[in-house]
C-alpha positions in Angstrom: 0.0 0.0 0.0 1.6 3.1 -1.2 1.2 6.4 1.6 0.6 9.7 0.5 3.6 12.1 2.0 1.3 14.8 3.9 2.7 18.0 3.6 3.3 20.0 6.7 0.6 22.5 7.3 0.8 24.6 10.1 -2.2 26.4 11.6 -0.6 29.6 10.9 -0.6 28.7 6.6 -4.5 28.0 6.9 -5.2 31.5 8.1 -6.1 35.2 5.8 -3.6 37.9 5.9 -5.1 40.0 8.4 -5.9 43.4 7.3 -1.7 45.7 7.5 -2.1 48.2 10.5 -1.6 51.2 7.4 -5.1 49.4 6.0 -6.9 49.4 9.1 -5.8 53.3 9.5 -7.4 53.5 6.2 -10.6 51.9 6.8 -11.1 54.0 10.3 -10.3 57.5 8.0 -13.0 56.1 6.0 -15.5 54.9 8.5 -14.5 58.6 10.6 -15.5 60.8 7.7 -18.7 58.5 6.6 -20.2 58.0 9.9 -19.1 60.7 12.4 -18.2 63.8 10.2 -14.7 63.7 10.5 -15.0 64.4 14.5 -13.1 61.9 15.4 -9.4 62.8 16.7 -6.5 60.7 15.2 -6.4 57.1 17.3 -3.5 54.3 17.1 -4.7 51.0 16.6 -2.9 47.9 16.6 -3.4 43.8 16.8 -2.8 42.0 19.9 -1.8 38.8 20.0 -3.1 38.6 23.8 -6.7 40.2 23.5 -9.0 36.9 23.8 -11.6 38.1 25.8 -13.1 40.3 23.2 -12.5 40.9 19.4 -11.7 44.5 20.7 -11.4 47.1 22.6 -10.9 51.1 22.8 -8.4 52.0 25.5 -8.0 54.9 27.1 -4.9 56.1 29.5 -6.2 59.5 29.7 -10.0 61.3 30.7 -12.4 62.3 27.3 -9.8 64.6 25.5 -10.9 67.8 24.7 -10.9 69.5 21.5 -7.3 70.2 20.1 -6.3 72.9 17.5 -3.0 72.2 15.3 -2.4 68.5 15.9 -4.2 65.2 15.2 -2.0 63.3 17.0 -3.0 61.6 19.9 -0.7 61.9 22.6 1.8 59.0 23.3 0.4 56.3 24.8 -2.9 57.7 25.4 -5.9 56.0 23.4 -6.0 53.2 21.1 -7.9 50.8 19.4 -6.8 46.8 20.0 -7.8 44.3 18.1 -7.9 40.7 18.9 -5.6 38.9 16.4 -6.4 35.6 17.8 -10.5 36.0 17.3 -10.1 38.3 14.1 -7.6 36.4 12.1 -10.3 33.5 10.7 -13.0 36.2 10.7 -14.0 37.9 7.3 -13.1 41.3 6.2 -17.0 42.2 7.1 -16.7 41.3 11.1 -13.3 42.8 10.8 -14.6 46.1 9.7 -18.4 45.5 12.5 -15.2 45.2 14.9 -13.6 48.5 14.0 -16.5 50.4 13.3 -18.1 49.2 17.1 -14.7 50.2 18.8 -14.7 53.6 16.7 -18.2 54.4 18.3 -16.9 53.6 22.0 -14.0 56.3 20.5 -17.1 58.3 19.6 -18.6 58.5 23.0 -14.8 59.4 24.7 -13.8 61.6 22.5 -17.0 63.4 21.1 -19.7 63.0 23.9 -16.9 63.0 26.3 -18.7 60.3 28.0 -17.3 57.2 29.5 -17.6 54.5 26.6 -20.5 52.2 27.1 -23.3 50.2 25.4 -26.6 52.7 25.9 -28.8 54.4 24.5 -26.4 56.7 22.5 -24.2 53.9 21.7 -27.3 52.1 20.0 -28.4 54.9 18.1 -25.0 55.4 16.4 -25.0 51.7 15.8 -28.8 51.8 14.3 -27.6 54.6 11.9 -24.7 53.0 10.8 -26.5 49.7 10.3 -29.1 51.8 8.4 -27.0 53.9 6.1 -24.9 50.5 5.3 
């Protein structure tokens, strides 16, 4: 009986690309301008390898920021949008993008409302719109 040679296939082969940090920078520029006006300040966002307890997650070091002139940077360190590598990674570009947009909307709240992020009645809203509007 001849045996076929299987070819080594790691777990990590079988998974997408998962969207470059540059392309998620892109897609919140997009969502930011489409969906809240361009209000949103400038926010790092990067993939953790750790985050398993939720696909993501807006962090903030700092109280709601208040309105800059001059810079869009955020300052070092201070806010950011995580994204759970580990839960994203198998996902498709469409939950990627839910993830984003539901993070950018806790950003919303922060930021905007100057409101501690949460999941009421404004937070619903926004998400109703957005849902609406496609």
């Amino acid at each position: 009986m001849r045996r076929h040679r299987r070819e080594a296939c790691s777990p990590i082969h079988l998974m997408r690309e998962a969207f470059t940090l540059e392309q998620l920078q892109e897609l919140w520029a997009k969502l930011n301008l489409r969906y809240f006006r361009g209000t949103l300040p400038a926010v790092d966002i990067e993939w953790s390898p750790r985050l398993t307890a939720s696909s993501g997650m807006f962090v903030s070091r700092i109280g709601p920021r208040t309105r800059t002139t001059g810079s869009a940077d955020p300052p070092p360190g201070g806010r950011l949008i995580r994204l759970s590598l580990p839960l994203l990674q198998r996902q498709s570009d469409q939950e990627i993008l839910s993830t984003l947009a539901h993070e950018m909307i806790h950003q919303w709240q922060f930021d905007v409302l100057k409101k501690r992020p949460n999941h009421g009645s404004d937070f619903r809203e926004k998400m109703a719109a957005m849902n609406r509007d496609g």
